[in-house]
GUKERO-160906 format. One record per residue (C-alpha): residue in one letter; x, y, z. Coordinates in nm, 3 decimals, decimal comma. Each point is the difference from the previous one (the first is absolute). Layout:
! residues N
PT;res;px;py;pz
PT;a;X;Y;Z
...
END
This chain:
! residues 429
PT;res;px;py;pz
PT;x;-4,019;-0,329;5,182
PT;x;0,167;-0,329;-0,157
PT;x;0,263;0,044;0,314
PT;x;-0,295;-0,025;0,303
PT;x;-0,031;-0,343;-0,002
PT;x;0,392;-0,011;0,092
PT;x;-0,029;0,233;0,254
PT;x;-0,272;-0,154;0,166
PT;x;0,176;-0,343;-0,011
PT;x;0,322;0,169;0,106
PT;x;-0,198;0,159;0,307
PT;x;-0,136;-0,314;0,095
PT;x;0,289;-0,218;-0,027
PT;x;0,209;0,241;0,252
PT;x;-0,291;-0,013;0,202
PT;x;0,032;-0,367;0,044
PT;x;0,345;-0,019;-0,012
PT;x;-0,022;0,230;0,386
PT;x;-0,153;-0,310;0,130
PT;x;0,142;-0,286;-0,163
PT;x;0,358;-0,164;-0,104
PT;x;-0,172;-0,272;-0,177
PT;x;-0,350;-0,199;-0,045
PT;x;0,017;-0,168;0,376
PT;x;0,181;0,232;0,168
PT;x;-0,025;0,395;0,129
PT;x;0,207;0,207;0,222
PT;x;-0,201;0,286;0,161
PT;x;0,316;0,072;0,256
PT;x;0,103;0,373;0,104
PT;x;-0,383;0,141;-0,101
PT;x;-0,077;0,129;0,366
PT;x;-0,261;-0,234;0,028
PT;x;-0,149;0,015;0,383
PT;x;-0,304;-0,237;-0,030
PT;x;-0,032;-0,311;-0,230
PT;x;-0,369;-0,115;-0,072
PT;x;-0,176;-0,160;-0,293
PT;x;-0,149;0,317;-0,105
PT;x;0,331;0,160;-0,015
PT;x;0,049;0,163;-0,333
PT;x;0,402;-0,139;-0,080
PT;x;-0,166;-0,373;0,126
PT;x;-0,333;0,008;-0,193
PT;x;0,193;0,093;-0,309
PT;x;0,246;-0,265;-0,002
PT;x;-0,100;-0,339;-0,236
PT;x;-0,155;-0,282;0,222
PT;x;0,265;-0,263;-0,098
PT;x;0,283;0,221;0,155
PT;x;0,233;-0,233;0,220
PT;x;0,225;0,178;0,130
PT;x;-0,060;0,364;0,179
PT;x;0,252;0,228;0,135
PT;x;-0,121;0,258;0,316
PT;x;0,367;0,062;0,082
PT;x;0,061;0,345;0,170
PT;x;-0,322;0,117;0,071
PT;x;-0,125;0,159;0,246
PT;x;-0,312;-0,261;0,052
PT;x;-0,107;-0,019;0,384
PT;x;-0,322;-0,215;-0,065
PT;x;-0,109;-0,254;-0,271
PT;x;-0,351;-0,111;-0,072
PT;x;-0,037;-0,405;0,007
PT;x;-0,171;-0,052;-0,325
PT;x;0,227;0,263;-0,179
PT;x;0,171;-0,273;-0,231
PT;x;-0,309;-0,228;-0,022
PT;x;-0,001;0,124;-0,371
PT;x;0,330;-0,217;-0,123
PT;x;-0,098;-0,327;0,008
PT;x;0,374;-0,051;-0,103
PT;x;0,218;0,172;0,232
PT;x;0,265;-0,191;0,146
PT;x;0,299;0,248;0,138
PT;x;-0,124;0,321;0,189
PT;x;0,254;0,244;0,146
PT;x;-0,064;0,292;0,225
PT;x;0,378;0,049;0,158
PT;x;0,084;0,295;0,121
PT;x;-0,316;0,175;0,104
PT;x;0,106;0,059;0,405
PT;x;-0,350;0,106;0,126
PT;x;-0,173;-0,401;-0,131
PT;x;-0,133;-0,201;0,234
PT;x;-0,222;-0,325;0,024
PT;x;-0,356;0,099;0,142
PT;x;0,014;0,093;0,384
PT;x;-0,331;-0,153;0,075
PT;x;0,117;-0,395;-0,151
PT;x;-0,182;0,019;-0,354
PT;x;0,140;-0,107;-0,338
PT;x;0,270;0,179;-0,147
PT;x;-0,102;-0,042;-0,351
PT;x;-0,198;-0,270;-0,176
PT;x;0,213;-0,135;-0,306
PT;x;-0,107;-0,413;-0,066
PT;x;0,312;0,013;-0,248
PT;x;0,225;0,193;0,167
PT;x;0,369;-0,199;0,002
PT;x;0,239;0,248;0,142
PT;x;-0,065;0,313;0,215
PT;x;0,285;0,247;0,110
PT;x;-0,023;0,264;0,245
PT;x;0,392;0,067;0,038
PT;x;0,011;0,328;0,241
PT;x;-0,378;0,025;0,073
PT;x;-0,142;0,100;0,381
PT;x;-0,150;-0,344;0,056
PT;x;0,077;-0,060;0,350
PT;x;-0,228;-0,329;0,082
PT;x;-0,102;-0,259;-0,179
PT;x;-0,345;-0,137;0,056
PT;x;-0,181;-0,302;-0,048
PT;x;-0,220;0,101;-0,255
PT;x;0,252;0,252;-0,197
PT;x;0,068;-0,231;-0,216
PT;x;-0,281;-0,233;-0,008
PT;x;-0,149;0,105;-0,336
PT;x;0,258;-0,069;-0,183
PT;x;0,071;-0,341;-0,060
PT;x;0,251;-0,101;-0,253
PT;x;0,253;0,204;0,180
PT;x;0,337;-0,128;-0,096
PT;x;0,249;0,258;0,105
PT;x;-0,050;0,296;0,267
PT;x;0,259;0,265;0,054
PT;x;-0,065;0,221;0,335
PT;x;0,396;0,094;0,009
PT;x;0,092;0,343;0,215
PT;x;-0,369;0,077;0,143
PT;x;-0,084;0,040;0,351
PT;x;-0,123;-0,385;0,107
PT;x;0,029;-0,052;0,329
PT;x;-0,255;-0,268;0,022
PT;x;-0,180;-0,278;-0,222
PT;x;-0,349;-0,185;0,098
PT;x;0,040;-0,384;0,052
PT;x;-0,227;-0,070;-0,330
PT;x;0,152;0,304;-0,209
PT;x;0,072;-0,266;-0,303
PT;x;-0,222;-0,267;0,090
PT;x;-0,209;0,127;-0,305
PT;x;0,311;-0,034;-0,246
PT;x;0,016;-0,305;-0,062
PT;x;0,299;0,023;-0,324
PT;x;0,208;0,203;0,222
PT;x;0,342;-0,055;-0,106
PT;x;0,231;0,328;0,111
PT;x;-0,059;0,171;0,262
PT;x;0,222;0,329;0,045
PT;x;0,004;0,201;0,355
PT;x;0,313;0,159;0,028
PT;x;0,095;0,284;0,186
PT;x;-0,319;0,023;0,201
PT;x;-0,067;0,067;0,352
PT;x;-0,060;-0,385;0,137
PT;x;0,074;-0,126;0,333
PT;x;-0,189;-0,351;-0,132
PT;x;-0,196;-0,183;-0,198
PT;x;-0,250;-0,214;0,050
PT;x;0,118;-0,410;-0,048
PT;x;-0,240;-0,096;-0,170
PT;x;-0,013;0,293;-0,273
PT;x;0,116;-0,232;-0,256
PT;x;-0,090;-0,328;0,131
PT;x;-0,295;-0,116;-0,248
PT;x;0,148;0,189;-0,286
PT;x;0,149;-0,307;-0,199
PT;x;0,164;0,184;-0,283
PT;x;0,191;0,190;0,186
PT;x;0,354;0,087;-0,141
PT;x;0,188;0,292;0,145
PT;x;-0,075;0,209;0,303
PT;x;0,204;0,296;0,073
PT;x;-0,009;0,220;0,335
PT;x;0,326;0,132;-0,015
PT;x;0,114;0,366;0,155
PT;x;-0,246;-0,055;0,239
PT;x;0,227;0,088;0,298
PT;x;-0,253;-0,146;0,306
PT;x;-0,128;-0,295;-0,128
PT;x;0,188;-0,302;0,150
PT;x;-0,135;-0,357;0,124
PT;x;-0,204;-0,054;0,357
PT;x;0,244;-0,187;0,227
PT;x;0,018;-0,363;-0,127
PT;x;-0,352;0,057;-0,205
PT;x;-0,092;-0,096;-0,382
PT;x;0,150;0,375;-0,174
PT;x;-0,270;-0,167;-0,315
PT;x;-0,193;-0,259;-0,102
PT;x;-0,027;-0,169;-0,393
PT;x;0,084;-0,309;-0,154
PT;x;0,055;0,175;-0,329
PT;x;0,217;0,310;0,076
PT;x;0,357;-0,051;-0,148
PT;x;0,153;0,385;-0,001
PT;x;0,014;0,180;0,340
PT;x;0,140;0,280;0,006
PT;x;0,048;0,249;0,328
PT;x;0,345;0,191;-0,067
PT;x;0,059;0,301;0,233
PT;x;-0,286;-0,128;0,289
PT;x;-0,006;-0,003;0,334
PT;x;0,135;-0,363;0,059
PT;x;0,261;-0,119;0,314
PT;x;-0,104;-0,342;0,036
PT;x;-0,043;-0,249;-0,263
PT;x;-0,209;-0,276;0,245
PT;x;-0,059;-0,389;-0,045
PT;x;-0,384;0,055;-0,121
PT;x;0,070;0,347;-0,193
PT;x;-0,029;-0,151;-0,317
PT;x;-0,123;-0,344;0,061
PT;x;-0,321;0,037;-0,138
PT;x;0,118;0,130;-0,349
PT;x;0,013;-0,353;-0,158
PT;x;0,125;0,061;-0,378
PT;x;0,212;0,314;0,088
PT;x;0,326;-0,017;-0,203
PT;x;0,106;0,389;0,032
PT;x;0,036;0,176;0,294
PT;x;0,171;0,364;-0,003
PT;x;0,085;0,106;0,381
PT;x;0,260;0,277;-0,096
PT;x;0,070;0,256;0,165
PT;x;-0,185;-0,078;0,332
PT;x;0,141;0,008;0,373
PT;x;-0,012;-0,368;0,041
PT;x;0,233;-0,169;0,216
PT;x;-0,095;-0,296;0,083
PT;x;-0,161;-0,310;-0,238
PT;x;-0,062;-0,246;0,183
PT;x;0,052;-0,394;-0,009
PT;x;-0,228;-0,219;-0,268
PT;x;-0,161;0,367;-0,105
PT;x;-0,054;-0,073;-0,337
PT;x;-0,060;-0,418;0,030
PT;x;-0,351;0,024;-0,043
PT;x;-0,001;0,152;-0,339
PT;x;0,337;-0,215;-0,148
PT;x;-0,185;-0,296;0,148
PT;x;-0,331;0,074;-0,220
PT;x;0,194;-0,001;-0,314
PT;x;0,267;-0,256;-0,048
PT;x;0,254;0,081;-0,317
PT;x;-0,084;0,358;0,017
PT;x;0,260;0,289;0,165
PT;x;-0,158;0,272;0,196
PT;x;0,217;0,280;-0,031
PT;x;-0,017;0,233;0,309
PT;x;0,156;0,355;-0,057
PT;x;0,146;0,125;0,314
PT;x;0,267;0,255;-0,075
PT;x;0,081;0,333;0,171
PT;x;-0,182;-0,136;0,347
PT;x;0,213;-0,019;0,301
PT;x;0,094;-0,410;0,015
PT;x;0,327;-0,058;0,170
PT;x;0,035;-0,370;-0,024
PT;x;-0,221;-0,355;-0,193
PT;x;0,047;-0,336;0,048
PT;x;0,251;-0,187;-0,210
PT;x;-0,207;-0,200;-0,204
PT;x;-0,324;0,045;-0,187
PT;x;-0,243;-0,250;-0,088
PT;x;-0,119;-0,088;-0,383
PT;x;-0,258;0,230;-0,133
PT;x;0,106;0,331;0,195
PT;x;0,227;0,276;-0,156
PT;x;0,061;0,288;0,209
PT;x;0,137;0,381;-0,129
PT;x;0,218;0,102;0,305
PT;x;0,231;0,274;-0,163
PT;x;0,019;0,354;0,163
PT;x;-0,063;-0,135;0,359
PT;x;0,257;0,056;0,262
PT;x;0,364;-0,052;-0,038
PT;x;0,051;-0,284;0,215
PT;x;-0,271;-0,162;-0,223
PT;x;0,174;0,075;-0,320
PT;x;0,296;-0,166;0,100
PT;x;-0,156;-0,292;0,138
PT;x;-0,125;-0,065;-0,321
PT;x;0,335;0,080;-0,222
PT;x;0,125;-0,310;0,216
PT;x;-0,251;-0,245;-0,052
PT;x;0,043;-0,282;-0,353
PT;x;-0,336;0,020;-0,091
PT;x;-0,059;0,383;0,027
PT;x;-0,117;0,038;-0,325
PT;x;-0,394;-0,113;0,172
PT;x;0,018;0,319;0,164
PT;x;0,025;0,259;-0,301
PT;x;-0,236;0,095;-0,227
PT;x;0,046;0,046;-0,378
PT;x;-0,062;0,379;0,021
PT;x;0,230;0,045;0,346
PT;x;0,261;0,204;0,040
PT;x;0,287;-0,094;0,268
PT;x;0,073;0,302;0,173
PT;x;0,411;0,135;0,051
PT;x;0,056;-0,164;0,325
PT;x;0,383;-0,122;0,127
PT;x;-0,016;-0,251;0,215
PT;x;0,263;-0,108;0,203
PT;x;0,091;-0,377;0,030
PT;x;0,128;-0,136;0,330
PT;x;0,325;-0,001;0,006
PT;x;0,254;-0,198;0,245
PT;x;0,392;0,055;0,062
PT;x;0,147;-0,256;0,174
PT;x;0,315;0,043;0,206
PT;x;0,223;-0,298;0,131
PT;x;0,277;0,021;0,277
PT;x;0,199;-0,271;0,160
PT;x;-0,213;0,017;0,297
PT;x;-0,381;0,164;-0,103
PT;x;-0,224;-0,017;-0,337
PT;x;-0,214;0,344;-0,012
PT;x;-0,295;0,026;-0,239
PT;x;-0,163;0,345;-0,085
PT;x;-0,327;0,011;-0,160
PT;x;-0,224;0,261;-0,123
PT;x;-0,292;0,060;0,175
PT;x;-0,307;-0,235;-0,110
PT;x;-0,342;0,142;-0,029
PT;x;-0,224;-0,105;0,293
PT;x;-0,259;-0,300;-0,073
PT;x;-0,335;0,084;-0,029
PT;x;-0,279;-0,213;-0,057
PT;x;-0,092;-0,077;-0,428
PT;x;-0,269;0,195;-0,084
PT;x;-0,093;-0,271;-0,242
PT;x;0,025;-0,330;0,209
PT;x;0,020;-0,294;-0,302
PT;x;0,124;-0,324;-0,024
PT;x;0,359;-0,007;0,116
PT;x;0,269;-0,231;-0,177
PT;x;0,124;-0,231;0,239
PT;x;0,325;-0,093;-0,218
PT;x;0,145;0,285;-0,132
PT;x;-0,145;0,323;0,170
PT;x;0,099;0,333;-0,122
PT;x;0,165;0,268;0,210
PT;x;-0,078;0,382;-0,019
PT;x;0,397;0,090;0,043
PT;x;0,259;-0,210;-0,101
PT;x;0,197;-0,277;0,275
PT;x;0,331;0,143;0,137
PT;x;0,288;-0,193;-0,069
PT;x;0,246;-0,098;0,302
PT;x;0,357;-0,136;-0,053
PT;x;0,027;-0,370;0,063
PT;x;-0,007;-0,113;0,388
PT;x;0,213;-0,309;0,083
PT;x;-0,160;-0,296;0,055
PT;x;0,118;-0,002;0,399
PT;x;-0,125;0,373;0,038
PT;x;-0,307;0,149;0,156
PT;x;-0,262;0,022;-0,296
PT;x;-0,058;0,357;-0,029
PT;x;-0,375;0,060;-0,052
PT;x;-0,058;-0,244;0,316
PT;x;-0,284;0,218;0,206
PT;x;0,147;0,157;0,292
PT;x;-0,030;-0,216;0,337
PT;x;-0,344;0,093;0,179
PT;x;0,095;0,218;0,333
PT;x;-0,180;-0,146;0,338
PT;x;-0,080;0,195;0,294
PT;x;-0,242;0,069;0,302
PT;x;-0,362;0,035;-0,157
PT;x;-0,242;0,263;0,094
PT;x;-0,226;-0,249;0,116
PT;x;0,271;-0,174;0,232
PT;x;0,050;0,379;0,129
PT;x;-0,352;0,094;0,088
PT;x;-0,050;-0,326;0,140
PT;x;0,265;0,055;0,244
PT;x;-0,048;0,335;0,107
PT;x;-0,400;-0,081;0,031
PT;x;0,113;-0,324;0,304
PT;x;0,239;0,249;0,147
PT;x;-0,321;0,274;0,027
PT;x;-0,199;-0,297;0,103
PT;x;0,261;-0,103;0,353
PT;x;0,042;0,370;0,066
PT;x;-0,406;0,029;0,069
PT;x;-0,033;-0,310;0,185
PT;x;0,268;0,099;0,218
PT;x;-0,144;0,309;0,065
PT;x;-0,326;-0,155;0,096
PT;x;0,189;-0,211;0,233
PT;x;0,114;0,283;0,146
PT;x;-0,325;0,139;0,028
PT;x;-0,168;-0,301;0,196
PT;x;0,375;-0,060;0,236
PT;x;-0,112;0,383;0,131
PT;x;-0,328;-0,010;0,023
PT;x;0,071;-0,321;0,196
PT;x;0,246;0,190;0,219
PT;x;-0,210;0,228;0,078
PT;x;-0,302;-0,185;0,148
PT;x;0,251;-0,153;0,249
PT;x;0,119;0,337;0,138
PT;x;-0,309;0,098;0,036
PT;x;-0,060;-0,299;0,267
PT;x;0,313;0,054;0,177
PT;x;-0,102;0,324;0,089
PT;x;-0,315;-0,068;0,091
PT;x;0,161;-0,336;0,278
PT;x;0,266;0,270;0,096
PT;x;-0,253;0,257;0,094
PT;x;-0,203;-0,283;0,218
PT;x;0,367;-0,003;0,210
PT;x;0,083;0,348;0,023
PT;x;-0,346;0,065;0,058
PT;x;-0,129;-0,209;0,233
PT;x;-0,375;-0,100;0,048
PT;x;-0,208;0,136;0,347
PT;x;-0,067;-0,399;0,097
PT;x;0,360;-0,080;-0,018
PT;x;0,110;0,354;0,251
PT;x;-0,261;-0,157;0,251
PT;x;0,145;-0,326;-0,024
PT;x;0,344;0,183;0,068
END
């Protein structure tokens, strides 16, 4: 009998122990829990001043609102991996938490945000939706969340976002959409609007074109992560508007493993661009250049690319100088048009080198002498006056035998008055 009142404690400290791992915190993942409400038994056992609740690995399709009104406390809620959760088809509140910090729904079914999903929940600080089904998000989805600071999205089903999604959200840190293979900007359109965004990240999207006014409106951006994209083209004073809002700061624009084959020689204070991994010509346009170091990241790796220099072998006779090159690589326009330097400007291969030319000789890069001829113009013209005579000769023609023929046409009819004499002139006869 002395030993009951261990048992009893024993019994009821396992008890506890299923739903907690410490005073604020319990983890009620892998139970095969399919509803969540207030009145559920594992919730309205746990203490009030829990704040921190695990739901992982559930099988939970459908959550009441006011299921953690209870914890007055609770700060980090995560219900990752339970595949059939979604946020309420008809627009309602997801759940109603004033203190909730932190919400993660990593592998979930949510596949639209709304604009009242989230509104009940305030202090929001950090949302993870990573690996659900999203293919769209309500212009006003986070108007309501005020202390947003990361926002995670990746590998979703977008094809856009709205501009203004973040716009009025002033704390605003990081915001990642990455692995989201569709989503790319609209022609030369805002991609996103915020004065207070300074991580985007969109690895592995759908991006070809990095346009003037793509990120323009993203005023205190200072990472951007384009990897892995299609892009080809960036083009000229694309990222101006954003170095221009903050002097002394670098914006450091990530834009390995794309598909860039050439950028402008210089770049312009503030700007630091990640251009490993592109295409070859690209990676040995930059081995060449002095300041190449603006052009790597700390944590890039250079791939194992040989690339040939131009070479030149000169051969001299008594009588001819022959100079073989290797072929150069065609021009194409920068990608990235910047400020060019007008004293020293850098080449993308190096200068061949010809053996001296005497003084008296023919310089040898002297252009070759422009070829005249007969224009096209001076042609046409030509053959155009010689149509022009042959049809007003032939309407010469036309009137000379027209004329002819009236006149025969009166000598026939004097000749039969002759041969055909009149009755008056046989009775004069």
């Amino acid at each position: 009998m002395r030993s009951l009142p261990l048992v009893i404690v024993l019994i009821a400290c396992l008890s506890f122990s299923e739903l907690s791992l410490g005073s604020d915190e319990i983890d009620l993942c892998r139970k095969n829990i399919t509803a969540i409400s207030s009145t559920t038994d594992l919730i309205a056992q746990a203490p009030s001043d829990t704040e921190y609740v695990k739901l992982c690995e559930n099988n939970i399709t459908t959550i009441e609102p006011s299921a953690f009104e209870k914890f007055s406390d609770l700060e980090k809620l995560f219900l990752d991996s339970n595949e059939l959760l979604k946020f309420p088809s008809g627009g309602g509140s997801f759940i109603r938490q004033h203190s909730l910090t932190d919400l993660s729904c990593f592998r979930c079914g949510v596949d639209k945000i709304y604009n009242r999903s989230l509104v009940e929940i305030p202090r929001l600080e950090r949302i993870n939706l990573t690996e659900n089904k999203i293919e769209q998000i309500e212009e006003e989805a986070f108007q309501s969340n005020r202390n947003l600071k990361v926002i995670d999205l990746r590998s979703n089903f977008l094809r856009s976002v709205p501009r203004g999604l973040v716009e009025k959200l002033t704390r605003m840190y990081k915001m990642d959409l990455s692995f989201n293979g569709n989503l790319s900007a609209e022609d030369n359109q805002p991609f996103m609007i915020s004065n207070s965004l300074v991580e985007l990240w969109c690895d592995d999207c759908g991006f070809q074109t990095v346009y003037e006014n793509t990120f323009s409106r993203l005023f205190n951006l200072k990472l951007l992560h384009l990897r892995n994209n299609k892009i080809t083209v960036v083009h000229a004073w694309a990222f101006f508007q954003v170095t221009r809002w903050q002097p002394g700061n670098t914006l450091m624009v990530s834009l390995e493993n794309n598909k860039l084959q050439n950028i402008g020689t210089e770049i312009k204070d503030g700007l630091q661009l990640c251009l490993y991994n592109n295409t070859e010509q690209l990676e040995c346009f930059l081995r060449n250049l002095p300041d190449k170091d603006n052009f790597v990241c700390s944590n890039s790796t250079q791939p194992d690319i040989e690339c040939i220099p131009s070479t030149t072998t000169t051969t001299t006779t008594t009588t001819t100088t022959t100079t073989t090159e290797s072929p150069e690589i065609p021009d194409t326009t920068p990608i990235i048009n910047s400020k060019a330097d007008t004293n020293e400007p850098r080449q993308a291969t190096s200068n061949p080198t010809v053996s001296p030319t005497p003084p008296s000789a023919k310089p040898v890069d002297k252009p070759p002498e422009e070829v005249y001829g007969i224009s096209d113009a001076y042609i046409s013209g030509y053959l155009t006056l010689i149509y022009v005579a042959q049809i007003g000769t032939l309407v010469l023609l036309i009137i000379v035998w027209l004329k002819l023929k009236k006149s025969d046409l009166e000598i026939d009819r004097y000749s039969e008055c002759i041969l055909n004499p009149s009755p008056n002139y046989k009775a004069i006869q």
